[in-house]
PDB file of N, CA, C and O in Angstrom:
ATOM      1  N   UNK A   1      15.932 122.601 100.848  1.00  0.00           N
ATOM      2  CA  UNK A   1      15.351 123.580  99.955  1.00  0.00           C
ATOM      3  C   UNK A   1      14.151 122.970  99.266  1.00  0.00           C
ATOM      4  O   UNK A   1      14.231 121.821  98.832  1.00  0.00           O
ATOM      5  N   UNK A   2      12.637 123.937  99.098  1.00  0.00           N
ATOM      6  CA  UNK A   2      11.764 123.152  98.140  1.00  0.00           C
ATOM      7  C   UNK A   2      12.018 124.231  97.177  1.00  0.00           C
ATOM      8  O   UNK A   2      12.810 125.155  97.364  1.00  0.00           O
ATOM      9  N   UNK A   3      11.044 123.990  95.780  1.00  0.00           N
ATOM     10  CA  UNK A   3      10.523 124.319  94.655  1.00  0.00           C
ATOM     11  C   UNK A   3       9.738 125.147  95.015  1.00  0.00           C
ATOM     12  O   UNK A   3       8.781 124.813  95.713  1.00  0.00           O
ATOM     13  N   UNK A   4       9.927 126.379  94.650  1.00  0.00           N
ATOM     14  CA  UNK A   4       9.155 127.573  94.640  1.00  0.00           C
ATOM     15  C   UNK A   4       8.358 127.653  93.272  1.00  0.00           C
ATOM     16  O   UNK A   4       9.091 128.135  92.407  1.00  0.00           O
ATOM     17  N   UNK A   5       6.717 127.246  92.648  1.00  0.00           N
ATOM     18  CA  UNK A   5       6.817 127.369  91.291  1.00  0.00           C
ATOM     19  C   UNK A   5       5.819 128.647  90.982  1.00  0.00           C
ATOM     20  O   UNK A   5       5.257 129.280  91.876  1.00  0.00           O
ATOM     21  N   UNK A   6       5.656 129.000  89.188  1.00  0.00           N
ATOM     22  CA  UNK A   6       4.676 130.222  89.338  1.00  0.00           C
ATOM     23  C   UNK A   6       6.207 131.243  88.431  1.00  0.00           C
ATOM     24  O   UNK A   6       7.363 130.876  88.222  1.00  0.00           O
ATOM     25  N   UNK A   7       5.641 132.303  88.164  1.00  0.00           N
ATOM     26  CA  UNK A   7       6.416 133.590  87.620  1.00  0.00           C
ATOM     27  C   UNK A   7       7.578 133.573  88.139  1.00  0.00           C
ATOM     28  O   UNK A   7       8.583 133.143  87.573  1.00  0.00           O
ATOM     29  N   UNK A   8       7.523 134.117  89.437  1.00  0.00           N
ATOM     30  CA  UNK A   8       9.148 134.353  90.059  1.00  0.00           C
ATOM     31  C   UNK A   8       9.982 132.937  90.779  1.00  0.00           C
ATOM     32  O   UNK A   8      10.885 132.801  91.604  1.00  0.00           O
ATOM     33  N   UNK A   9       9.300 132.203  90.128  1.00  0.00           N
ATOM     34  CA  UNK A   9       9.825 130.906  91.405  1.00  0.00           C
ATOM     35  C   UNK A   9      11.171 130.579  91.533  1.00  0.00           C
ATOM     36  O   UNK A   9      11.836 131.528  91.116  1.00  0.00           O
ATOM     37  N   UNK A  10      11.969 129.539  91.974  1.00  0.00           N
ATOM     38  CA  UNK A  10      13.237 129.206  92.173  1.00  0.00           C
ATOM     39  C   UNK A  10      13.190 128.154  93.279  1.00  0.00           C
ATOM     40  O   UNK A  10      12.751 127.022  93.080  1.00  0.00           O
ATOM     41  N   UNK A  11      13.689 128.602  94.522  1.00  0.00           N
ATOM     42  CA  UNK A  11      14.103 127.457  95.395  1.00  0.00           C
ATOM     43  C   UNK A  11      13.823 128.185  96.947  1.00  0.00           C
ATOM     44  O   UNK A  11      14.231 129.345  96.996  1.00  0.00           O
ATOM     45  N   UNK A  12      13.274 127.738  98.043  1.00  0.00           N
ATOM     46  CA  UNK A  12      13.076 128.203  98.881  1.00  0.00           C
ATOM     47  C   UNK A  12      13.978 127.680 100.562  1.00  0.00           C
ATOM     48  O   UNK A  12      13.899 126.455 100.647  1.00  0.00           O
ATOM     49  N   UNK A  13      14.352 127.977 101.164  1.00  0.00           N
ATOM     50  CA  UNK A  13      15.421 127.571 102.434  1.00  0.00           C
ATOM     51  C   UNK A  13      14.381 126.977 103.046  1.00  0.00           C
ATOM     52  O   UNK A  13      13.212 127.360 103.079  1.00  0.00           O
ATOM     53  N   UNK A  14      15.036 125.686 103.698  1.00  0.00           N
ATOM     54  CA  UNK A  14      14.081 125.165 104.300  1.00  0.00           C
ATOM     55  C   UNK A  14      14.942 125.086 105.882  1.00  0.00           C
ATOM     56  O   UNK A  14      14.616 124.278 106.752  1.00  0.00           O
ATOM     57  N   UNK A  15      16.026 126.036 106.030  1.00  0.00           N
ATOM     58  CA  UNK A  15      16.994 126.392 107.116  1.00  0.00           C
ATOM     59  C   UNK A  15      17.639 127.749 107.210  1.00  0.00           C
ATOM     60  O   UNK A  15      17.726 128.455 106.205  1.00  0.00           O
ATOM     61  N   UNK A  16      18.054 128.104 108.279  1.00  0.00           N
ATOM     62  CA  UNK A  16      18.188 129.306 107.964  1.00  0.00           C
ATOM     63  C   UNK A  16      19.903 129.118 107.139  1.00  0.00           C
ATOM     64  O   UNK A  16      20.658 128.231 106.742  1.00  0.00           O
ATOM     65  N   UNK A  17      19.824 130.589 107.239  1.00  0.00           N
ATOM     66  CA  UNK A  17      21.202 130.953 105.978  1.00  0.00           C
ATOM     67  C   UNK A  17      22.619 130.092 106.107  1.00  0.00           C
ATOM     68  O   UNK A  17      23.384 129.459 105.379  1.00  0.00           O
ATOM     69  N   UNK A  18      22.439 130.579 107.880  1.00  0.00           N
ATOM     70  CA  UNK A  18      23.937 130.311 108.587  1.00  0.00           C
ATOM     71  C   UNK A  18      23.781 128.193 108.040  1.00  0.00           C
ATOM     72  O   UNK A  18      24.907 127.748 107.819  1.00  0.00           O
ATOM     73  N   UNK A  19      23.273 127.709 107.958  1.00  0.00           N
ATOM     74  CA  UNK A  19      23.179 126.327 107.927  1.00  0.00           C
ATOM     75  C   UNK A  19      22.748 125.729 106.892  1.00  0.00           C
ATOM     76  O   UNK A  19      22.125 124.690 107.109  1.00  0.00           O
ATOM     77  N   UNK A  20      22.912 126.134 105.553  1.00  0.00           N
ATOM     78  CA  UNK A  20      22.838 126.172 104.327  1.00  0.00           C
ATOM     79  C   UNK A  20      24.484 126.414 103.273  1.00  0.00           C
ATOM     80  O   UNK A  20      24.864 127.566 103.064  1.00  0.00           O
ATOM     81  N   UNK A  21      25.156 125.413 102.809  1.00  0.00           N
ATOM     82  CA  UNK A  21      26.101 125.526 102.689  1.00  0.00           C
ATOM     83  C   UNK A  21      26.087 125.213 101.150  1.00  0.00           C
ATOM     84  O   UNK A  21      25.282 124.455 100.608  1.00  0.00           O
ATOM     85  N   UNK A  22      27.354 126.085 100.361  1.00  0.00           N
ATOM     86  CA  UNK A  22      27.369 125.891  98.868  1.00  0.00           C
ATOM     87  C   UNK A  22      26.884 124.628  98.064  1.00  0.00           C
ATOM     88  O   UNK A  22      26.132 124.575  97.091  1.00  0.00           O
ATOM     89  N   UNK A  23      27.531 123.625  98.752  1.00  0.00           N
ATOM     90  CA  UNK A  23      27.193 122.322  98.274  1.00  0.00           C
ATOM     91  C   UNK A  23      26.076 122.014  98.545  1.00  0.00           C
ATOM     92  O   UNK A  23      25.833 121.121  97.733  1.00  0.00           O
ATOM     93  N   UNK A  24      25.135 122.166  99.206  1.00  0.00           N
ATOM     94  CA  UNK A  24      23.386 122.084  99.330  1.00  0.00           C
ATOM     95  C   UNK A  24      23.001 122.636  98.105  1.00  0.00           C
ATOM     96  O   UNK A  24      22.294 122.174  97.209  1.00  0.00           O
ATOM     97  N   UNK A  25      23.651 123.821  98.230  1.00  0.00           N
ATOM     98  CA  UNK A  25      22.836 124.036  96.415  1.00  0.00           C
ATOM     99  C   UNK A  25      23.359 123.824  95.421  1.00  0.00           C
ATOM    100  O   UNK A  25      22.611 123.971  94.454  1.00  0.00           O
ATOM    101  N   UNK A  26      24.324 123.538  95.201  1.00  0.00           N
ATOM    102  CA  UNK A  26      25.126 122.729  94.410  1.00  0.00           C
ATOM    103  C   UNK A  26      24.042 121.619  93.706  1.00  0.00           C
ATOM    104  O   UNK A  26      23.401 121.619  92.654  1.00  0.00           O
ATOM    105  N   UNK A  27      24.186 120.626  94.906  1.00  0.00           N
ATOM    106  CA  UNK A  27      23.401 118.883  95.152  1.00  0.00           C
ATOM    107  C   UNK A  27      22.064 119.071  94.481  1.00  0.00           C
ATOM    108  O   UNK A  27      21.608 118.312  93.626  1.00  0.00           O
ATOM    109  N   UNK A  28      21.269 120.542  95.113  1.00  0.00           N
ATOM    110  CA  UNK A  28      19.901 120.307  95.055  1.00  0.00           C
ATOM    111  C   UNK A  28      19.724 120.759  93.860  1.00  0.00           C
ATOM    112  O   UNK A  28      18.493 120.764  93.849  1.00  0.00           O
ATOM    113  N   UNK A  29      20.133 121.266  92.513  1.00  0.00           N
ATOM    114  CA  UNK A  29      20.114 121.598  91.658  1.00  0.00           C
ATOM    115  C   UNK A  29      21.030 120.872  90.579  1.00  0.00           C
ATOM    116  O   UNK A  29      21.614 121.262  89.568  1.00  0.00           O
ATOM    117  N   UNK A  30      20.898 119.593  91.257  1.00  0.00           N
ATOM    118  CA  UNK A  30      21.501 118.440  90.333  1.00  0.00           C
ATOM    119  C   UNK A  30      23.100 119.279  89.755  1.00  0.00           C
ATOM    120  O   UNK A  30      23.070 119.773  88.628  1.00  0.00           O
ATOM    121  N   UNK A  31      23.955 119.348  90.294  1.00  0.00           N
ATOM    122  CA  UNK A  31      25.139 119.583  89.587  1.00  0.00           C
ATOM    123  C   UNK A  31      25.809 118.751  90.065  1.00  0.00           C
ATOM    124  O   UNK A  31      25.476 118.294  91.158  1.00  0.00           O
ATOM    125  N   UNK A  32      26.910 118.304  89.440  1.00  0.00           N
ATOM    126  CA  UNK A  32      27.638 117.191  90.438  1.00  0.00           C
ATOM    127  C   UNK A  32      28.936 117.903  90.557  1.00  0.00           C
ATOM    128  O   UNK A  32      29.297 118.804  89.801  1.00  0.00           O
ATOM    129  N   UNK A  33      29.667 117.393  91.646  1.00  0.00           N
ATOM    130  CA  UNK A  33      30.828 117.529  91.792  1.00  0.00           C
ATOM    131  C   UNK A  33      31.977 116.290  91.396  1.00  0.00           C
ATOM    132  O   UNK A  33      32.499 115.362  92.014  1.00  0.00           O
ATOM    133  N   UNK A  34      32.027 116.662  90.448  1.00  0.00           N
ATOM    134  CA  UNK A  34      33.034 115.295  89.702  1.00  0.00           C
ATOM    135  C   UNK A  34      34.262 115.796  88.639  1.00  0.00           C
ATOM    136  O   UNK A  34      33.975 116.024  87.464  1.00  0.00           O
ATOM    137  N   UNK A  35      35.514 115.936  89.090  1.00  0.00           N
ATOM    138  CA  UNK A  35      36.492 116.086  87.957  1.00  0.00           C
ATOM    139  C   UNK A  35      36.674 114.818  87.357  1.00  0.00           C
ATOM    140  O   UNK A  35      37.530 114.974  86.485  1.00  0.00           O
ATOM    141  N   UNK A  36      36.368 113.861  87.381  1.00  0.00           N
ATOM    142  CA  UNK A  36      36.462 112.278  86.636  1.00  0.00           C
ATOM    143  C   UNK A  36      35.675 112.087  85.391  1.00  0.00           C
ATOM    144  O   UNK A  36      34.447 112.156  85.345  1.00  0.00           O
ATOM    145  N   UNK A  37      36.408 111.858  84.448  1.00  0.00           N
ATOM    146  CA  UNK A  37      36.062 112.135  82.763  1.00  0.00           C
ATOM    147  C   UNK A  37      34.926 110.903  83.066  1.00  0.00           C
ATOM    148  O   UNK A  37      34.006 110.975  82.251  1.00  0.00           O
ATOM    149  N   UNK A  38      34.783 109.901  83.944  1.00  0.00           N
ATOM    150  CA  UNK A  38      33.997 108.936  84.198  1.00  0.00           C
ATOM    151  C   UNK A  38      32.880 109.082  84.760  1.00  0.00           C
ATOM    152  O   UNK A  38      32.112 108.150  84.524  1.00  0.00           O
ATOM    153  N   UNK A  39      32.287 110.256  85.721  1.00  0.00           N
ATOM    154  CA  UNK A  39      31.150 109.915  87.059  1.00  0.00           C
ATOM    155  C   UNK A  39      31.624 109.007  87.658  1.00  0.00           C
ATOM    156  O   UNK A  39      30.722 108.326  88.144  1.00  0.00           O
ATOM    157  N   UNK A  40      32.850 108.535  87.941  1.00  0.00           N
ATOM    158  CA  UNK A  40      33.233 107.858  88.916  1.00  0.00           C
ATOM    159  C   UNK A  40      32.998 106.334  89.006  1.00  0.00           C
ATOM    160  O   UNK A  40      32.950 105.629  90.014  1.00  0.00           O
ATOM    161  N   UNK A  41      32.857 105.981  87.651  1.00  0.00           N
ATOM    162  CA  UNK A  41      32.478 104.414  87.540  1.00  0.00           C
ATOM    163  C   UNK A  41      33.867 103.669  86.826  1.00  0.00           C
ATOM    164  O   UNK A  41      33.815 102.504  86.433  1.00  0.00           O
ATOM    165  N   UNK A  42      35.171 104.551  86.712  1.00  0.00           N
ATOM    166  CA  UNK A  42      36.541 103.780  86.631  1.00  0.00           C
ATOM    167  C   UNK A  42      36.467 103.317  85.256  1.00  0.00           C
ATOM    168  O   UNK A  42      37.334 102.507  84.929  1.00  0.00           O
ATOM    169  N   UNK A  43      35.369 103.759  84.138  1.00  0.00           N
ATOM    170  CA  UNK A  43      36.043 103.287  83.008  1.00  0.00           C
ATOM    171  C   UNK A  43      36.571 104.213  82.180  1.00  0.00           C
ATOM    172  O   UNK A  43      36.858 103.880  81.031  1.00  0.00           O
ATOM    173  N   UNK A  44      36.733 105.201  82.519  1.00  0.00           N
ATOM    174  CA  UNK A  44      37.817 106.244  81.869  1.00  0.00           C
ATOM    175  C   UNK A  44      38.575 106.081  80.628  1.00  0.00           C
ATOM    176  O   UNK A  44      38.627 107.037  79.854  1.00  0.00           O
ATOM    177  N   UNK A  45      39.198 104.932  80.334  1.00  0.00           N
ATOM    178  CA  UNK A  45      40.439 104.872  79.616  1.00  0.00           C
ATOM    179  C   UNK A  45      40.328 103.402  79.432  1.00  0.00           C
ATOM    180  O   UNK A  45      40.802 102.619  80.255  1.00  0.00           O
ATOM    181  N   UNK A  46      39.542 102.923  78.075  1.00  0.00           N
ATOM    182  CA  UNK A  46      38.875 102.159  77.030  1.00  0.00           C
ATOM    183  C   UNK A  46      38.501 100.996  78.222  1.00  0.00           C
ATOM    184  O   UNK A  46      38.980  99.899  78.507  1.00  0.00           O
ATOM    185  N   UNK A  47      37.569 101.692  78.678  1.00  0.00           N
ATOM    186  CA  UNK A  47      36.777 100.428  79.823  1.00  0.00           C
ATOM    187  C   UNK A  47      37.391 100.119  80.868  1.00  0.00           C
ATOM    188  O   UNK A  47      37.074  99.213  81.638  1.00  0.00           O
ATOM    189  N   UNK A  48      38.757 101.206  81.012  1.00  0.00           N
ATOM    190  CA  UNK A  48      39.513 100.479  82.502  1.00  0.00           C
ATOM    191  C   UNK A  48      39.601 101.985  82.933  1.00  0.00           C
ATOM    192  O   UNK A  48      39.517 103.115  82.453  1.00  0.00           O
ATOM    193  N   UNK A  49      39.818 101.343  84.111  1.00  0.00           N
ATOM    194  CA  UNK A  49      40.289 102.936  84.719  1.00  0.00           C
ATOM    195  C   UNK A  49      41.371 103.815  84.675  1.00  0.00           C
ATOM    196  O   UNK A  49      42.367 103.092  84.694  1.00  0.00           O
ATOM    197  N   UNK A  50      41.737 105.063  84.623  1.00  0.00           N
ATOM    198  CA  UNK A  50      42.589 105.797  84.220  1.00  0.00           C
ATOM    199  C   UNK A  50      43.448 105.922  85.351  1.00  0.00           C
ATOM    200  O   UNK A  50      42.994 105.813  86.491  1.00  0.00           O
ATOM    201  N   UNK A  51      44.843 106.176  85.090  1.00  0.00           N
ATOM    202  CA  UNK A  51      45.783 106.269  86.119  1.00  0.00           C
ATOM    203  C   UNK A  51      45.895 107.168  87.084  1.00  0.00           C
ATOM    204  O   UNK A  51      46.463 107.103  88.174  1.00  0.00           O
ATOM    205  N   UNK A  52      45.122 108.261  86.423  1.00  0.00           N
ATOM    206  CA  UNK A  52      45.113 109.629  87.227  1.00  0.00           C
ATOM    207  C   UNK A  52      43.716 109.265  87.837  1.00  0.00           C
ATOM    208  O   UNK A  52      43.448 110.324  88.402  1.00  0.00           O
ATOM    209  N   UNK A  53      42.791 108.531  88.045  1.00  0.00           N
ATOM    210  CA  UNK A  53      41.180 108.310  88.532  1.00  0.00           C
ATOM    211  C   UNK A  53      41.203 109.080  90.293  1.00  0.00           C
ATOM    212  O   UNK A  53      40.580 110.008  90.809  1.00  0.00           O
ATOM    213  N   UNK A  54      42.161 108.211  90.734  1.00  0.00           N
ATOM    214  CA  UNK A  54      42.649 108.278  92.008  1.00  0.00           C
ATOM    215  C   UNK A  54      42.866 109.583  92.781  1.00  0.00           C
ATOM    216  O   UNK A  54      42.572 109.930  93.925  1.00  0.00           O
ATOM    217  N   UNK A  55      43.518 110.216  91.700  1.00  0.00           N
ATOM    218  CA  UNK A  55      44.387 111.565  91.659  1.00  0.00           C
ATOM    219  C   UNK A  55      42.399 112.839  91.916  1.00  0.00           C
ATOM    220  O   UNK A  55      42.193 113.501  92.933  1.00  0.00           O
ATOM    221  N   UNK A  56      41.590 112.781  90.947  1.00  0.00           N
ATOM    222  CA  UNK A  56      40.761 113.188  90.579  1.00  0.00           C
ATOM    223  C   UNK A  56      39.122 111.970  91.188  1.00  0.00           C
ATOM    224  O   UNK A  56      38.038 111.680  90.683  1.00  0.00           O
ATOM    225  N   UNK A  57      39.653 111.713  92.137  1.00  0.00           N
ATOM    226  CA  UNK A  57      38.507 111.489  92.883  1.00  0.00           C
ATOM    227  C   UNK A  57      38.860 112.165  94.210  1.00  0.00           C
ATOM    228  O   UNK A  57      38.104 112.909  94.834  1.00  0.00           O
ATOM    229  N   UNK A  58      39.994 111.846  94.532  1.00  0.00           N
ATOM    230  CA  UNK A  58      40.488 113.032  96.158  1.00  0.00           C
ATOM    231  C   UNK A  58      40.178 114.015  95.626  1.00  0.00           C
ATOM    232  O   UNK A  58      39.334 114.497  96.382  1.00  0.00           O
ATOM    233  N   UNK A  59      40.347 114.924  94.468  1.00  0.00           N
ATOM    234  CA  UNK A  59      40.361 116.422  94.317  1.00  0.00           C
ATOM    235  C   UNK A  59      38.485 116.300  94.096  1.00  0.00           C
ATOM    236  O   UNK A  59      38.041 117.218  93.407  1.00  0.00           O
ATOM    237  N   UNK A  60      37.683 115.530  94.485  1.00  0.00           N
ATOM    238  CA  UNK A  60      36.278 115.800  94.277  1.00  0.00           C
ATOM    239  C   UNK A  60      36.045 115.907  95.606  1.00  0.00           C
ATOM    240  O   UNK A  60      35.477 116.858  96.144  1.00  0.00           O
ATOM    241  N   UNK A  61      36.695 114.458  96.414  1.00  0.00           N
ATOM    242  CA  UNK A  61      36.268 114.701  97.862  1.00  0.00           C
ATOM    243  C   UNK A  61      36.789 116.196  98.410  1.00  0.00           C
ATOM    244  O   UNK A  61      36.109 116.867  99.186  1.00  0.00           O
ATOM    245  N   UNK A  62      37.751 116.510  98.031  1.00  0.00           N
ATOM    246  CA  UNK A  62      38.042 117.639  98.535  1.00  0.00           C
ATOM    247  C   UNK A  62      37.514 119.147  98.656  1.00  0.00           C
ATOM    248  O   UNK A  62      37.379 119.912  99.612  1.00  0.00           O
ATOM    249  N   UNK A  63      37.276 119.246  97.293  1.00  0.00           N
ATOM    250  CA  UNK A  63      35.956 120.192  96.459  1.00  0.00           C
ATOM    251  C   UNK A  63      34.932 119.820  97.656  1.00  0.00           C
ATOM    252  O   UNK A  63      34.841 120.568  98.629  1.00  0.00           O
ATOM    253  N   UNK A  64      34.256 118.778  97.562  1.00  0.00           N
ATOM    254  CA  UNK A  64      33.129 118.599  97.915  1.00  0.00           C
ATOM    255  C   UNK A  64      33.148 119.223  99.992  1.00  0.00           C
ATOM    256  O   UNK A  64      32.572 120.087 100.653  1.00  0.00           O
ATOM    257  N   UNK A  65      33.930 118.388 100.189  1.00  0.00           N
ATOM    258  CA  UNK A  65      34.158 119.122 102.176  1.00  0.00           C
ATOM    259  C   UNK A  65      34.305 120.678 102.060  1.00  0.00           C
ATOM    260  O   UNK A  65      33.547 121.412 102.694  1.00  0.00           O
ATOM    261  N   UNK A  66      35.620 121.342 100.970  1.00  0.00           N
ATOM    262  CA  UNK A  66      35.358 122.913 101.474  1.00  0.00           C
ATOM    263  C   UNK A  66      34.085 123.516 101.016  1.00  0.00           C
ATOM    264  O   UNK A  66      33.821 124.608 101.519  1.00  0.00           O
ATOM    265  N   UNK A  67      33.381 123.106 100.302  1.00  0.00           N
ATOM    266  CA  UNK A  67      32.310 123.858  99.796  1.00  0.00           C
ATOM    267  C   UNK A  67      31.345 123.995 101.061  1.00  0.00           C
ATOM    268  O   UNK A  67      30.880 125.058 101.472  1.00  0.00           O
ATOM    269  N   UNK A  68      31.074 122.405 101.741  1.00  0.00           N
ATOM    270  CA  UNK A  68      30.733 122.386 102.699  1.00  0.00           C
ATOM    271  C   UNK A  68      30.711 123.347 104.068  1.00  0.00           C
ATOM    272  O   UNK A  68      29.898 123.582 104.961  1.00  0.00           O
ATOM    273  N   UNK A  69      31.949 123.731 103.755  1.00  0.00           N
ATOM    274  CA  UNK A  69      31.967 125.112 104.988  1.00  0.00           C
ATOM    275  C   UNK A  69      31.958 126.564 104.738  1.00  0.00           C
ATOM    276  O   UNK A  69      32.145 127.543 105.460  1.00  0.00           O
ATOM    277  N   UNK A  70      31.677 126.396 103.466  1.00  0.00           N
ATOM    278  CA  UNK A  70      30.685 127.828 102.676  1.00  0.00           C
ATOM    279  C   UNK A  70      28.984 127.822 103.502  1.00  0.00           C
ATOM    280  O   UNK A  70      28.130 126.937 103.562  1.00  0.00           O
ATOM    281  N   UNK A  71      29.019 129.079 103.991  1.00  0.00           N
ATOM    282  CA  UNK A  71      27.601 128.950 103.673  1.00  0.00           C
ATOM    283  C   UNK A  71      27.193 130.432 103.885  1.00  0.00           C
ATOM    284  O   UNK A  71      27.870 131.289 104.451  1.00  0.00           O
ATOM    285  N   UNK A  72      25.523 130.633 103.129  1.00  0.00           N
ATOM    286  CA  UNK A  72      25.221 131.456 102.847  1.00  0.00           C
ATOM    287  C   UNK A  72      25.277 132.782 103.784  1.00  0.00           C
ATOM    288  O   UNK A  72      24.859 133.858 103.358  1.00  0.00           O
TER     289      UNK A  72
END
């Protein structure tokens, strides 16, 4: 996707629909996919990592693949 700029702008396909999937625009519009109170750097829970980290990094990878087979 580029930058469409000007009055009506937004974001423009740089593929067609069928090959454009949720998480592309997700990514390209800076959102992250992260249930981890951390961004994923394990210090969660006073500089160490939290017990559940583990638990809530699979449920990102997971998020992250079905979105993947969304597409427009």
């Amino acid at each position: 996707m580029s930058s469409v700029r000007g009055p009506g702008g937004g974001y423009q396909l740089a593929k067609p629909m069928n090959q454009v999937s949720a998480v592309d625009i997700i990514l390209v519009v800076d959102e992250p996919i992260d249930a981890t109170q951390c961004r994923g750097k394990e210090n969660c829970h006073d500089d160490k990592r939290c017990i559940t980290h583990d638990l809530w990094t699979n449920l990102n990878i997971r998020v992250h693949d079905y979105l993947t087979l969304i597409t427009l």
